[in-house]
Every structure is written in C-alpha cells, then in structure tokens.
Backbone as XML, in Angstrom:
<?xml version="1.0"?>
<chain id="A" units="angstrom">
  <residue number="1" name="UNK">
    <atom name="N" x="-38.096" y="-21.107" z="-4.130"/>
    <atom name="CA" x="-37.289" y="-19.907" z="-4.299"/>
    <atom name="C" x="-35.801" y="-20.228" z="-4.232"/>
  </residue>
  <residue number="2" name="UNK">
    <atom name="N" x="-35.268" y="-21.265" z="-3.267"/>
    <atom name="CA" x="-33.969" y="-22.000" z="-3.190"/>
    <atom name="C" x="-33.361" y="-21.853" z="-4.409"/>
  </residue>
  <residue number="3" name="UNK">
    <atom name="N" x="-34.220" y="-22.593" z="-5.204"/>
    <atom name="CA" x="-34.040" y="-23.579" z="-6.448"/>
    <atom name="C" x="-33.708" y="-22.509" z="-7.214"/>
  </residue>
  <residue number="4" name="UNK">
    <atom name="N" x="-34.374" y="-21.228" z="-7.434"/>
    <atom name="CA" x="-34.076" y="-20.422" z="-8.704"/>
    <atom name="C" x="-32.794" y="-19.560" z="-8.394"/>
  </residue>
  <residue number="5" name="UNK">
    <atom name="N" x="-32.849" y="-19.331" z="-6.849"/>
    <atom name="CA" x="-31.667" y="-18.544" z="-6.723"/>
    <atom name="C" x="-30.121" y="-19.178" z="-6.704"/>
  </residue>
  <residue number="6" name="UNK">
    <atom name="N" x="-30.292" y="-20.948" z="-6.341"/>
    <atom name="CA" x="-28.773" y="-21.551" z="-7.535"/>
    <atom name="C" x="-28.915" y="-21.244" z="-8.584"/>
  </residue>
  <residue number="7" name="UNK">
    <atom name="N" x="-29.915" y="-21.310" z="-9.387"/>
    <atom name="CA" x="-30.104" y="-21.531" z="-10.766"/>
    <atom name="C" x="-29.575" y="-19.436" z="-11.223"/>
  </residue>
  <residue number="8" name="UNK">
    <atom name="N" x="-29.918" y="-19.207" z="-10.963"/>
    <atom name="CA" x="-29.059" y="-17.668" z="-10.636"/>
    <atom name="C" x="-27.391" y="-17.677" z="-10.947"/>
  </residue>
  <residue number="9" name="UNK">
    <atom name="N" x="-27.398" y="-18.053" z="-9.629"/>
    <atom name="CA" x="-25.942" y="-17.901" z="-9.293"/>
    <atom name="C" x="-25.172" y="-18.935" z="-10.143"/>
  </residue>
  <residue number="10" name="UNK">
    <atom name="N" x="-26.018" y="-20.244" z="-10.928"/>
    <atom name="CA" x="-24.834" y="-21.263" z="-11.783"/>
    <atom name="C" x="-24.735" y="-20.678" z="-13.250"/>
  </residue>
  <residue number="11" name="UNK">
    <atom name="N" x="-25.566" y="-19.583" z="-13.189"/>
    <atom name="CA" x="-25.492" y="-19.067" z="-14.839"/>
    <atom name="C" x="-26.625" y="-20.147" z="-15.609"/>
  </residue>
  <residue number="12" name="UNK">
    <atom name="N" x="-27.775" y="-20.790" z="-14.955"/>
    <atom name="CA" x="-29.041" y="-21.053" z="-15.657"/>
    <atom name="C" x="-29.698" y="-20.392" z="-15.648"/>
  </residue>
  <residue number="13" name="UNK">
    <atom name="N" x="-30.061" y="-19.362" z="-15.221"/>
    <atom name="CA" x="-30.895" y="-18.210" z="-14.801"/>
    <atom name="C" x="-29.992" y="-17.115" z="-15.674"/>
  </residue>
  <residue number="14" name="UNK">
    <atom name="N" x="-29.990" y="-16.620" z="-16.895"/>
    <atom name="CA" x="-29.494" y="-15.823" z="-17.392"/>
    <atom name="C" x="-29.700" y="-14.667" z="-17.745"/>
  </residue>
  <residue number="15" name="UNK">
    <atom name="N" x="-29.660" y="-13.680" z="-16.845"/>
    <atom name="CA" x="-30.206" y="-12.292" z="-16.505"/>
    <atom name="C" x="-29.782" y="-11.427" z="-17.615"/>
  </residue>
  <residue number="16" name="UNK">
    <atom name="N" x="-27.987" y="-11.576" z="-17.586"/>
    <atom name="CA" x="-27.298" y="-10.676" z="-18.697"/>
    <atom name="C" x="-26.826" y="-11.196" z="-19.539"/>
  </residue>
  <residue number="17" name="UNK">
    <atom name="N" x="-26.176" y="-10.868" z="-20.989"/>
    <atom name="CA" x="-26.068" y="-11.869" z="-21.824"/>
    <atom name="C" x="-24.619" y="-11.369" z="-21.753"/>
  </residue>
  <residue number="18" name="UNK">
    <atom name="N" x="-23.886" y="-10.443" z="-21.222"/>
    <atom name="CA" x="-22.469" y="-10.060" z="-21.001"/>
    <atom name="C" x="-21.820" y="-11.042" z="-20.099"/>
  </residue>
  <residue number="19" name="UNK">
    <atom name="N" x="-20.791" y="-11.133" z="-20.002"/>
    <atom name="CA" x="-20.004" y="-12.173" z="-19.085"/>
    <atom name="C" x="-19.298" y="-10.717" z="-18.396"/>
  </residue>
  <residue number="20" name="UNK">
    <atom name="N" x="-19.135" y="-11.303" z="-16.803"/>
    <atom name="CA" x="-18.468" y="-10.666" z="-15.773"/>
    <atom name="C" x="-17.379" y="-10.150" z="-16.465"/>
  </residue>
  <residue number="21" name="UNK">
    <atom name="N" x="-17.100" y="-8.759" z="-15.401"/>
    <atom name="CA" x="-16.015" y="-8.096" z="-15.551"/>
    <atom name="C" x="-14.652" y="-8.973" z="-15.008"/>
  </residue>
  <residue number="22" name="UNK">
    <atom name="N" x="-13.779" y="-8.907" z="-15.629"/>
    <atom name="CA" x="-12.443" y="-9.632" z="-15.145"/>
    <atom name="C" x="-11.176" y="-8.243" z="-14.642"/>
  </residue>
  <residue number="23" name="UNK">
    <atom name="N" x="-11.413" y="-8.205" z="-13.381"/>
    <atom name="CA" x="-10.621" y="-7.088" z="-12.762"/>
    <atom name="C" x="-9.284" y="-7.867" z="-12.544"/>
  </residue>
  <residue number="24" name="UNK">
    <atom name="N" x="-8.224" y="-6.641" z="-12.662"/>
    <atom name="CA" x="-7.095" y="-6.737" z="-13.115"/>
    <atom name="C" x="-6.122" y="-7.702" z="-11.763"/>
  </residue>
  <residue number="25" name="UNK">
    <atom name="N" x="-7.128" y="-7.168" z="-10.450"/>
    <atom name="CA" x="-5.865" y="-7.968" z="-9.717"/>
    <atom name="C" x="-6.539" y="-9.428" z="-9.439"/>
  </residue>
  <residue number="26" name="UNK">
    <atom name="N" x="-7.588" y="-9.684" z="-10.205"/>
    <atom name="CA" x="-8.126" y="-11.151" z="-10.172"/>
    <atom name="C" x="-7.059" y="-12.202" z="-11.162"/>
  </residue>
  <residue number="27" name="UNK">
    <atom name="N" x="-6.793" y="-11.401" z="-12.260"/>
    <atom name="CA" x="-6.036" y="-11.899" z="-13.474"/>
    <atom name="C" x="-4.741" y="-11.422" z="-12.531"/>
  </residue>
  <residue number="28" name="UNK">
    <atom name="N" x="-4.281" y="-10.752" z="-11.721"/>
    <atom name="CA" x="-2.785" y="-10.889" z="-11.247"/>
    <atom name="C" x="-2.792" y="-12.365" z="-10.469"/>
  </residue>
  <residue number="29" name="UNK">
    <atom name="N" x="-3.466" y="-12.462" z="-9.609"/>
    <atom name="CA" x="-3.511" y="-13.626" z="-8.868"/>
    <atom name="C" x="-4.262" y="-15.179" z="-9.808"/>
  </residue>
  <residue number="30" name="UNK">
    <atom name="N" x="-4.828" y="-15.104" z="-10.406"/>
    <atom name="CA" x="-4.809" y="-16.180" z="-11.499"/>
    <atom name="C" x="-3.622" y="-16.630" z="-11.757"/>
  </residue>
  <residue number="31" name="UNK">
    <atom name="N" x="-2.859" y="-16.138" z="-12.611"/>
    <atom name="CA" x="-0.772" y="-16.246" z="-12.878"/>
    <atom name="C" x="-0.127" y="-16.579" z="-11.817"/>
  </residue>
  <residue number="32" name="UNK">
    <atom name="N" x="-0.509" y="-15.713" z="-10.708"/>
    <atom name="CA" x="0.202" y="-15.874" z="-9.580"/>
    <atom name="C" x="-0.149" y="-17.783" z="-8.806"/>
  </residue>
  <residue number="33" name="UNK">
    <atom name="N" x="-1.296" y="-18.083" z="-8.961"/>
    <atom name="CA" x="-1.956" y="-19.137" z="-8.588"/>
    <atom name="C" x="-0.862" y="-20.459" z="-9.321"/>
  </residue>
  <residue number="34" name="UNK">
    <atom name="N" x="-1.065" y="-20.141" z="-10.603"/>
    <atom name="CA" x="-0.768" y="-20.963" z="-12.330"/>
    <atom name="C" x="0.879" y="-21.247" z="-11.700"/>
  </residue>
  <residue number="35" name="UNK">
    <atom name="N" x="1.456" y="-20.321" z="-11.574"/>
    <atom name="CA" x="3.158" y="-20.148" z="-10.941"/>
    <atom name="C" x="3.498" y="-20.971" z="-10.317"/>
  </residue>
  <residue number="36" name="UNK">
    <atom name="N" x="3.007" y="-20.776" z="-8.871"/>
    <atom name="CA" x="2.996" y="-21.494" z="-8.059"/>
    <atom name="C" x="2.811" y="-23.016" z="-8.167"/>
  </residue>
  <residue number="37" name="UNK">
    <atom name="N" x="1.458" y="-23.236" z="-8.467"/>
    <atom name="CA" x="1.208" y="-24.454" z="-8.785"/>
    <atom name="C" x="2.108" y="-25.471" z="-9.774"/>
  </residue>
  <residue number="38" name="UNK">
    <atom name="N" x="2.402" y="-24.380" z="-10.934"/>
    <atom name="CA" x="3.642" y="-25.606" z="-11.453"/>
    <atom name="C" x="4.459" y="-25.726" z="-10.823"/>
  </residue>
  <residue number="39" name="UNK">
    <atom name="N" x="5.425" y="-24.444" z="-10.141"/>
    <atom name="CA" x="6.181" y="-24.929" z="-9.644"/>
    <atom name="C" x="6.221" y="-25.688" z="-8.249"/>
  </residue>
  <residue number="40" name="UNK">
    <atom name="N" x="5.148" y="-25.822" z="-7.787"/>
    <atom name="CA" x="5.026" y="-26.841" z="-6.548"/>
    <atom name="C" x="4.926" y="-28.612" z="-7.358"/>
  </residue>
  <residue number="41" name="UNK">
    <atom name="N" x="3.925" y="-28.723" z="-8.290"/>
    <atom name="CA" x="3.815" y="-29.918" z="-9.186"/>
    <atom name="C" x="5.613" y="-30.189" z="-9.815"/>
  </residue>
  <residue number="42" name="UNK">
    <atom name="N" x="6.203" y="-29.153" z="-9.603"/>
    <atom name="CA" x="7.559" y="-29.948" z="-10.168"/>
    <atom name="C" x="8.427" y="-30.640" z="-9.429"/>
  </residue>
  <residue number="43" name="UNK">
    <atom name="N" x="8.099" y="-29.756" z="-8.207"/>
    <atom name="CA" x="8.776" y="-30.671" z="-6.768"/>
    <atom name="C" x="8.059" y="-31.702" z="-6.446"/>
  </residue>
  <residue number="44" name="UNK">
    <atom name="N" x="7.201" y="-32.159" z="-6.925"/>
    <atom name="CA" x="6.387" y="-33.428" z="-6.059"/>
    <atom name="C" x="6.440" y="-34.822" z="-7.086"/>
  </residue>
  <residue number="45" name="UNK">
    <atom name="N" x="6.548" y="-35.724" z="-6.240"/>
    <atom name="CA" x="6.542" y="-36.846" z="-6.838"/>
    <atom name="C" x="5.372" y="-37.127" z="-7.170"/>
  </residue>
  <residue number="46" name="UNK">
    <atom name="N" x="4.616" y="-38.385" z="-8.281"/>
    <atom name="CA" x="3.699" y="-38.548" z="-8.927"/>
    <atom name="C" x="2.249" y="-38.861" z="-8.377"/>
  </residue>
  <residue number="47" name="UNK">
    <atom name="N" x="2.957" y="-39.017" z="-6.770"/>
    <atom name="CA" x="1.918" y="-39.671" z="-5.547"/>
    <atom name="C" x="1.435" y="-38.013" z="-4.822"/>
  </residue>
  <residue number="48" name="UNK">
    <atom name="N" x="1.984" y="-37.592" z="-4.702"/>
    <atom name="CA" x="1.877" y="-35.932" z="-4.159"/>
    <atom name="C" x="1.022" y="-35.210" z="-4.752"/>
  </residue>
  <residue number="49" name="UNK">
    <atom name="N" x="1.546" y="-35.188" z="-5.938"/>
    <atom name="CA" x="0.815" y="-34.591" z="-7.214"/>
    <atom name="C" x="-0.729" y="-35.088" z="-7.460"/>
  </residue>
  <residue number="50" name="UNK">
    <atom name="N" x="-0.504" y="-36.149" z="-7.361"/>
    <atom name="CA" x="-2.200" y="-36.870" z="-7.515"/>
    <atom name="C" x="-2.964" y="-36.612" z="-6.075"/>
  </residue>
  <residue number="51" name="UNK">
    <atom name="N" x="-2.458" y="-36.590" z="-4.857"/>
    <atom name="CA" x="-2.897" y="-35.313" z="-3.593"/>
    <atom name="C" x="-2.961" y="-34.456" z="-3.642"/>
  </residue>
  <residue number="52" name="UNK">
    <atom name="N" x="-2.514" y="-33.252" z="-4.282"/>
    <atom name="CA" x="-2.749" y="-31.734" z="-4.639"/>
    <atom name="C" x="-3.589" y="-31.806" z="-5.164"/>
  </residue>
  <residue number="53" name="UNK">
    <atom name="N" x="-3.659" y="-32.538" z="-5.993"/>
    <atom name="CA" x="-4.389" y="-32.046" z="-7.531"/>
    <atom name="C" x="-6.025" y="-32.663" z="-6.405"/>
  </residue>
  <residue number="54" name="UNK">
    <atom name="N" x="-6.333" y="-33.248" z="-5.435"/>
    <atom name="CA" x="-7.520" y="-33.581" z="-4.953"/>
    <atom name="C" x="-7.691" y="-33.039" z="-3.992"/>
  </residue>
  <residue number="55" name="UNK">
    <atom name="N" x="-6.307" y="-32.404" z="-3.369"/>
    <atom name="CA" x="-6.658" y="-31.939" z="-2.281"/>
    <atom name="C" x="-7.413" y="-30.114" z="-3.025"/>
  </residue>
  <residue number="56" name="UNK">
    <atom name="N" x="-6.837" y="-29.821" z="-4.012"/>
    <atom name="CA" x="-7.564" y="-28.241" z="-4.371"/>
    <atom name="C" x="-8.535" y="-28.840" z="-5.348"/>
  </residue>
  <residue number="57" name="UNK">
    <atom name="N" x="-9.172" y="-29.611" z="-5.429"/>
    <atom name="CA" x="-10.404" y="-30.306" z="-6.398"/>
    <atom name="C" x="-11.622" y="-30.202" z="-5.391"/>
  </residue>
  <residue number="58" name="UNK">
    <atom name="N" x="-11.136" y="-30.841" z="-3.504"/>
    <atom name="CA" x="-12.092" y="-30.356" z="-2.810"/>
    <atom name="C" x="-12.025" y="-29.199" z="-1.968"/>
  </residue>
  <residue number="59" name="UNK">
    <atom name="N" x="-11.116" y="-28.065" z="-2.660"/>
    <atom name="CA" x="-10.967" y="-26.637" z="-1.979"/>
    <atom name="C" x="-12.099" y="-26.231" z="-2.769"/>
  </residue>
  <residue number="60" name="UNK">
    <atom name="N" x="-12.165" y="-26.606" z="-3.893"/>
    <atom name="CA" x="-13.404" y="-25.797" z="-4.856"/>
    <atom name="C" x="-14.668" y="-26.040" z="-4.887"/>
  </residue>
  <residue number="61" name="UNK">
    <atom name="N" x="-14.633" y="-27.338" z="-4.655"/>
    <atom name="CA" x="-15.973" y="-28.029" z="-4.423"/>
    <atom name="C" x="-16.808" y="-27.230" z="-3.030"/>
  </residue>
  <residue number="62" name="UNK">
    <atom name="N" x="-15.220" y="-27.111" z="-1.868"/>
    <atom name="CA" x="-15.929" y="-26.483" z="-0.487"/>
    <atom name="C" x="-16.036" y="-24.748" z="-0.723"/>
  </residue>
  <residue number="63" name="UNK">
    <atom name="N" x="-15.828" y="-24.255" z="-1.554"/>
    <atom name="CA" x="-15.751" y="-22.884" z="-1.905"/>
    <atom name="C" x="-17.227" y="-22.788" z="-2.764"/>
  </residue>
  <residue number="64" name="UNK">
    <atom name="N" x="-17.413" y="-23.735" z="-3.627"/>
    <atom name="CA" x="-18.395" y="-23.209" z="-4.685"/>
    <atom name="C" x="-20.084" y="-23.179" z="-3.732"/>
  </residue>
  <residue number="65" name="UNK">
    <atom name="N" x="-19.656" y="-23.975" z="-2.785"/>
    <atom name="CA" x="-21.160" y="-24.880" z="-2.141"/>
    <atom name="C" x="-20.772" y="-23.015" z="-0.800"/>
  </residue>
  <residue number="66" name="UNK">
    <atom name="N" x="-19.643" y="-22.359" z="-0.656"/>
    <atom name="CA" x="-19.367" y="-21.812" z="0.188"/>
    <atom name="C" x="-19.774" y="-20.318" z="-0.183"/>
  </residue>
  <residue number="67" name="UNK">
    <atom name="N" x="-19.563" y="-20.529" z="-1.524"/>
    <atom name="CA" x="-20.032" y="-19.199" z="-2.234"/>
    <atom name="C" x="-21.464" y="-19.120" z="-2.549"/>
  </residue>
  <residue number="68" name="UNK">
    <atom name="N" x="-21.922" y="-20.051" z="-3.062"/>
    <atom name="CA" x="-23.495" y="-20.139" z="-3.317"/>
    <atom name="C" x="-24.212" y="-19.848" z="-1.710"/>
  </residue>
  <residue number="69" name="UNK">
    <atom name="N" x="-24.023" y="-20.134" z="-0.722"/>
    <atom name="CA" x="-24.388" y="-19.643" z="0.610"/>
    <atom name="C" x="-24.491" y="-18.830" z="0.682"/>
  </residue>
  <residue number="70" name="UNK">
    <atom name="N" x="-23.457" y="-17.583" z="0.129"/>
    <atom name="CA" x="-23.136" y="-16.625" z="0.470"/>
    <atom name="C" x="-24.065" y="-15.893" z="-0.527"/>
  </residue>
  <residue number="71" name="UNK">
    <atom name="N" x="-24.203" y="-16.323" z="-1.539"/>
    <atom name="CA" x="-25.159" y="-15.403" z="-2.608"/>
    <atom name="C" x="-26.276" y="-15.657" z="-1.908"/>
  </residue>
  <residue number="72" name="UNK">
    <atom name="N" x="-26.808" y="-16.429" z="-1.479"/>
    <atom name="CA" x="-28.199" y="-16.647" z="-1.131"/>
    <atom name="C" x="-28.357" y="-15.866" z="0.038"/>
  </residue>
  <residue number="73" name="UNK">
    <atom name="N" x="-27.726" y="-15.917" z="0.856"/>
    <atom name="CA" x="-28.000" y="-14.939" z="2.231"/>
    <atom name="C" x="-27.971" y="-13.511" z="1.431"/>
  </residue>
  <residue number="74" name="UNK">
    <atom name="N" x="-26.845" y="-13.392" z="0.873"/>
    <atom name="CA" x="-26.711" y="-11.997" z="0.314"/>
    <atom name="C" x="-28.483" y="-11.012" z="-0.234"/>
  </residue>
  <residue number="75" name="UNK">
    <atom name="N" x="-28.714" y="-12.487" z="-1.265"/>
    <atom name="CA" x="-29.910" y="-12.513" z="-2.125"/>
    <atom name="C" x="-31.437" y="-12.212" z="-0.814"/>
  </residue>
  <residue number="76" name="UNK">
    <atom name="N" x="-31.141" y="-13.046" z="-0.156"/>
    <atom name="CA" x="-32.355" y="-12.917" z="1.053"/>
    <atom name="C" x="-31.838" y="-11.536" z="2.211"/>
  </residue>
  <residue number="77" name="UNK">
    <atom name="N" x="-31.030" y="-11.101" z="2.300"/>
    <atom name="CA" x="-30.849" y="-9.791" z="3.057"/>
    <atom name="C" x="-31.209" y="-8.635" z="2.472"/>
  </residue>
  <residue number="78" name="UNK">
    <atom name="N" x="-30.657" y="-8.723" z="0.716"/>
    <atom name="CA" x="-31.102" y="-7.809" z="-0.315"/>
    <atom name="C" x="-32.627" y="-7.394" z="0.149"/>
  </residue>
  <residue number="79" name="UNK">
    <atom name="N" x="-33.575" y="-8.984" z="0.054"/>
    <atom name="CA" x="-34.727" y="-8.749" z="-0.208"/>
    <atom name="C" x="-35.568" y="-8.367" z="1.483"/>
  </residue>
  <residue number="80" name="UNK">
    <atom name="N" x="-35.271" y="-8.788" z="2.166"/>
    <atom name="CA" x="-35.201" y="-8.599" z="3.581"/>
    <atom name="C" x="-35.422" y="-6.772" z="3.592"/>
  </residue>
  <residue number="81" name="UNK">
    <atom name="N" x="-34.696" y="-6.272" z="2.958"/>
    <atom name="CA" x="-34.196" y="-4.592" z="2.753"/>
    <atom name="C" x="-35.541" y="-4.044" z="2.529"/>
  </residue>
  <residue number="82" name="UNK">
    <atom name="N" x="-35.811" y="-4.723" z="0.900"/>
    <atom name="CA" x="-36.696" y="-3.803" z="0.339"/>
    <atom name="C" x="-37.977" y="-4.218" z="1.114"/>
  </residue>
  <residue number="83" name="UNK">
    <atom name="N" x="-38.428" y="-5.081" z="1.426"/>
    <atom name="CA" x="-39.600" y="-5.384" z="1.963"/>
    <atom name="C" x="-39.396" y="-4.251" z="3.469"/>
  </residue>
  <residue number="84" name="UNK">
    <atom name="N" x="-38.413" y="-4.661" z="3.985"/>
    <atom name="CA" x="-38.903" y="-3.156" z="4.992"/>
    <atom name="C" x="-39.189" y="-1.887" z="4.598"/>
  </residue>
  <residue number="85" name="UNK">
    <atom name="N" x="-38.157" y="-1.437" z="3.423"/>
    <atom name="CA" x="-38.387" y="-0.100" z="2.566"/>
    <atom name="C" x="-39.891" y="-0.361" z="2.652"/>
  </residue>
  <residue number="86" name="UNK">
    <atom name="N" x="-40.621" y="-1.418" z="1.802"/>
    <atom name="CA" x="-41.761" y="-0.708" z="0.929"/>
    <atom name="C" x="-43.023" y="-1.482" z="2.334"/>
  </residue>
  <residue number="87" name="UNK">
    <atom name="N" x="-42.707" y="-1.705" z="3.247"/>
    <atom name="CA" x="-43.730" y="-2.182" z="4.669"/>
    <atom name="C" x="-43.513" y="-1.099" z="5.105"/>
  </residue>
  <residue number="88" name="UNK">
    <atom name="N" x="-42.372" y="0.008" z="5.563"/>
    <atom name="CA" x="-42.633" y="1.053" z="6.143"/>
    <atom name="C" x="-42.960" y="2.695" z="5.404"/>
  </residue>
  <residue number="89" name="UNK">
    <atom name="N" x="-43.057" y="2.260" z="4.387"/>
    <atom name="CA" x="-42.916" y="3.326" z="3.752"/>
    <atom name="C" x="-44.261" y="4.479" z="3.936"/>
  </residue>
  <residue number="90" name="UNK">
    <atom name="N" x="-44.858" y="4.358" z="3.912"/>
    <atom name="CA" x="-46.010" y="4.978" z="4.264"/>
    <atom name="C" x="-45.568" y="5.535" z="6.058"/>
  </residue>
  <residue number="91" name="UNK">
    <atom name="N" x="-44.872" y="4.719" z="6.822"/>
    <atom name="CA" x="-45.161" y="4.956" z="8.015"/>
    <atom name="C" x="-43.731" y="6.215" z="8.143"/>
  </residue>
  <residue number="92" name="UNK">
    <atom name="N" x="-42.970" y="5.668" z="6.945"/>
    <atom name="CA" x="-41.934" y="6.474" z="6.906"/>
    <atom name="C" x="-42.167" y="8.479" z="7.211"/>
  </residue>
  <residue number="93" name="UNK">
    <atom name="N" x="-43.095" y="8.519" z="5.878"/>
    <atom name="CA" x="-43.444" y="9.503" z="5.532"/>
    <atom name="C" x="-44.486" y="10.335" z="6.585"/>
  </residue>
  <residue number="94" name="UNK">
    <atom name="N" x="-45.025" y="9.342" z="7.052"/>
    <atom name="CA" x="-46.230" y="10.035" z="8.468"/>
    <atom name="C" x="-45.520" y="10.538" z="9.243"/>
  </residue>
  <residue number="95" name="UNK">
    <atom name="N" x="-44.734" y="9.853" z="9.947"/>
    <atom name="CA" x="-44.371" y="10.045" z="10.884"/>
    <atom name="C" x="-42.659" y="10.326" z="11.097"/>
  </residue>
  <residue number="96" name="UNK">
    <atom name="N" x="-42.207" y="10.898" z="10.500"/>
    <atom name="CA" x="-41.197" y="11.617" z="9.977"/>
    <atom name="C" x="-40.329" y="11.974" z="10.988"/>
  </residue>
  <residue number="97" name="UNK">
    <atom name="N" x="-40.601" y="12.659" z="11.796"/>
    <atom name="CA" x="-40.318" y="13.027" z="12.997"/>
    <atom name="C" x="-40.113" y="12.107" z="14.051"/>
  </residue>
  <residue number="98" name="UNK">
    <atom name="N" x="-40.892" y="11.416" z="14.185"/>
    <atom name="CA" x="-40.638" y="10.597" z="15.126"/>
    <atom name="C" x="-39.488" y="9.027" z="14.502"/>
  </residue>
  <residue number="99" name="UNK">
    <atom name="N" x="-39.152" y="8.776" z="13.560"/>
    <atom name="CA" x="-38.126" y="8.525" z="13.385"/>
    <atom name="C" x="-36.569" y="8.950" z="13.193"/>
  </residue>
  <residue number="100" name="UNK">
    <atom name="N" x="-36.745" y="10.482" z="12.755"/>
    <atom name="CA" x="-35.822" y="11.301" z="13.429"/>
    <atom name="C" x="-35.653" y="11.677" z="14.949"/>
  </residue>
  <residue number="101" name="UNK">
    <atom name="N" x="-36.088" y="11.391" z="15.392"/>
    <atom name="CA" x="-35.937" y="11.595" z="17.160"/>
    <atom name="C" x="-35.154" y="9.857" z="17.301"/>
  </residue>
  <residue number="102" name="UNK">
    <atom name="N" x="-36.057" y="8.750" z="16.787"/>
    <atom name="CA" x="-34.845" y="7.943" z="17.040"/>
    <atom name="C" x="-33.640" y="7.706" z="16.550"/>
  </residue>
  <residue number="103" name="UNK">
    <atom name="N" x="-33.256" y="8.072" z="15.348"/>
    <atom name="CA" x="-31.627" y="8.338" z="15.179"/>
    <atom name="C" x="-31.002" y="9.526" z="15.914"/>
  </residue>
  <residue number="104" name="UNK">
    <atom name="N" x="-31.696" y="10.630" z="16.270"/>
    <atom name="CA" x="-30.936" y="11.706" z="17.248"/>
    <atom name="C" x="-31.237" y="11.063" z="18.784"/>
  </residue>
  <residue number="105" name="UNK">
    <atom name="N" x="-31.276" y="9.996" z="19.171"/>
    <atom name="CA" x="-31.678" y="9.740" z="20.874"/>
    <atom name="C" x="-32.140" y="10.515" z="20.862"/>
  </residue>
  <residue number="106" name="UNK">
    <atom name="N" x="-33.249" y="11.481" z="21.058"/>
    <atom name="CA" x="-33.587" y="12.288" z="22.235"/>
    <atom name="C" x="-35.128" y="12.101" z="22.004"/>
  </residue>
  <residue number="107" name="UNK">
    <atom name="N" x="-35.580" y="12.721" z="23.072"/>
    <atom name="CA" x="-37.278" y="12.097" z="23.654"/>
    <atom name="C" x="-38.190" y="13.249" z="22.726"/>
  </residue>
</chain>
C-alpha cells in the first residue's frame, strides 16, 4: 500500500488528467523566490554560488521526502476516518442517544 501511495503522490498514479491549480500567492512567491535568488547569486563568488545552489538542492530533496510523509499520514488518517464512519455506522444509528449524551456530558 506504501508503494502505491508514492506512486500517487509522484504523479505515476494518475487519477486526473488536469494539472493542479496554480494559486495566485504561490506564483507571488515563486518571483519572489526567482528575485531573491539572483540577486543573492550576484553577490556571491563562484565558490558560494556552487554552495547555494547545493545547499537548496538538499532543501528539496529534505522537503520532497518531507512532503511525501505528510501525504501519507494525511492518506492513512483520511482512511483511518472512513473505516470508523462505516465500523460504526450501524452502531451510530442504534444507539443514537447514547452518543448524544456523550457529546452533551451528561449521564
């Protein structure tokens, strides 16, 4: 199950054939990123530059392995959900009342 839910999240698993929405303050900070970065690469000498450029090569590397974590828990809490939905569901409906008494505390 590991396996399919990278395969998900790397875009091998191709659910939709649309590509993500690109929200506007993602594309502000893209530019904003692009800016910066040249103008930090203009101040740096050729030795610096070849350190940036590795030091944010393994910001992404620790982000992508950081994000895929995050889909997967996401992905297993999702499912975590419905399996209680559809395990209690029956018990939902019986006993109705007595799960309303436990969100109101009272006996």
């Amino acid at each position: 199950m590991y396996t399919m839910l990278m395969n998900l999240f790397t875009g091998n698993l191709n659910l939709a054939e649309r590509p993500p929405t690109d929200f506007p303050l993602r594309q502000y900070y893209s530019k904003e990123y692009d800016k910066l970065r040249k103008q930090l690469e203009g101040s740096l000498s050729d030795e610096e530059n070849k350190l940036l450029n590795e030091l944010l090569e393994t910001e992404t590397c620790d982000s992508m392995y950081s994000d895929m974590e995050a889909f997967a828990t996401g992905f297993r809490l999702a499912t975590l959900l419905m399996m209680e939905v559809f395990y209690d569901k029956d018990d939902l409906f019986d006993n109705k009342e007595q799960h309303l008494r436990h969100f109101i505390h009272r006996p």
